[in-house]
C-alpha positions as CSV (number, residue, x, y, z in Angstrom):
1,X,23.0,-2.9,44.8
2,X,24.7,-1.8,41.4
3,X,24.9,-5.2,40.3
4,X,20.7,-5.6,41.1
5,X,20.0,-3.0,38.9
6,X,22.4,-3.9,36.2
7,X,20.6,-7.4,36.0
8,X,17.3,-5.9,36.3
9,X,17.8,-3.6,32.8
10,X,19.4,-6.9,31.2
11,X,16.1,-8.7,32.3
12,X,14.0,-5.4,31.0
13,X,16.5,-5.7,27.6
14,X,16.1,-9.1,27.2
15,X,12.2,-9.2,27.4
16,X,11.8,-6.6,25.0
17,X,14.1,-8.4,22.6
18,X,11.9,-11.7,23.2
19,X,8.5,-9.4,22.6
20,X,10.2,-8.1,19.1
21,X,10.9,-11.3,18.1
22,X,7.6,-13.0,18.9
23,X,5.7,-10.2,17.1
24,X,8.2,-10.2,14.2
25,X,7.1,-14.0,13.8
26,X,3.7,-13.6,14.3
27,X,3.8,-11.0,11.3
28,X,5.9,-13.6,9.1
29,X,3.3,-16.1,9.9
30,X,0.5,-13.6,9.1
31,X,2.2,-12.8,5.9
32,X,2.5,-17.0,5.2
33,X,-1.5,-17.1,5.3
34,X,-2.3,-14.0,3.3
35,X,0.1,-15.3,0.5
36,X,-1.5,-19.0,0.7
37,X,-5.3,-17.4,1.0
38,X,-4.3,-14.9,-2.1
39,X,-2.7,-17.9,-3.9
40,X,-6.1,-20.0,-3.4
41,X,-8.1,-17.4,-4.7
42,X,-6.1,-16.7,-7.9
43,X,-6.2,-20.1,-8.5
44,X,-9.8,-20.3,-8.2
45,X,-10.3,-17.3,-10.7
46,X,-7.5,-18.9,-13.4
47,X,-10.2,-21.5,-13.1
48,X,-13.0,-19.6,-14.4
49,X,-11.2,-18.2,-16.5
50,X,-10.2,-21.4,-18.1
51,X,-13.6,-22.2,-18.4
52,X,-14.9,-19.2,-19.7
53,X,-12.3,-19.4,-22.5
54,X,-13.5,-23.1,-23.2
55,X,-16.9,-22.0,-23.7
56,X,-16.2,-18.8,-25.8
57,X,-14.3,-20.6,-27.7
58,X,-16.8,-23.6,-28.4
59,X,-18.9,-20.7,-29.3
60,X,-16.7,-19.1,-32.0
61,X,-16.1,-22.6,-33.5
62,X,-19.6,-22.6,-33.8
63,X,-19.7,-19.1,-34.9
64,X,-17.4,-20.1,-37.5
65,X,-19.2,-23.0,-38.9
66,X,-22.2,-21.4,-39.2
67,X,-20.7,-18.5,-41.5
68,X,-18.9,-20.8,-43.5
69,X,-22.4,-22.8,-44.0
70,X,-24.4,-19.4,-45.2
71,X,-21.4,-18.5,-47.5
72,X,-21.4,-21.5,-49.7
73,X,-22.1,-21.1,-53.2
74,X,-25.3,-22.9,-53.2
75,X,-26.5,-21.2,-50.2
76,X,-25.8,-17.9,-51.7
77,X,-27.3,-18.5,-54.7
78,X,-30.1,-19.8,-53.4
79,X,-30.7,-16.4,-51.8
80,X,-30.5,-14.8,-54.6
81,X,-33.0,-16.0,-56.2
C-alpha cells in the first residue's frame, strides 16, 4: 500500500516537472517570435529612415546649389543695382 502511494507522488512529481517544462518552452518560443516580430519592425523603420535621409539630403544638395547660385559675384551685383 506504501509502495502505491510512493509511486503515485513520483507520478504527481513527475507531471508537474513535465507541465514546468512545457510552459518554460512555450515562453522561450514566445520570446523567439517577439524578438523576430520586433526585429522586422526595426528593420522596416531603418528603412524609412534611410529614405528619409536620401531625400533630405537630395534636398540640402539642392539647397546648397541654389545659395551658391544667388551668391556669385554677378548675381550679387546685379542686385545691387
Amino acid at each position: 500500500m506504501k509502495k502505491l502511494e510512493q509511486m503515485s507522488d513520483l507520478e504527481n512529481k513527475f507531471c508537474i516537472l513535465v507541465a514546468l517544462i512545457l510552459a518554460f518552452l512555450f515562453c522561450l518560443a514566445f520570446l523567439k517570435i517577439h524578438i523576430k516580430i520586433e526585429t522586422t519592425m526595426l528593420g522596416y523603420e531603418i528603412g524609412r529612415l534611410k529614405n528619409e535621409e536620401f531625400l533630405l539630403l537630395k534636398k540640402r544638395s539642392s539647397l546648397t546649389m541654389d545659395l551658391a547660385q544667388i551668391t556669385t559675384k554677378a548675381s550679387l551685383s546685379a542686385l545691387s543695382e
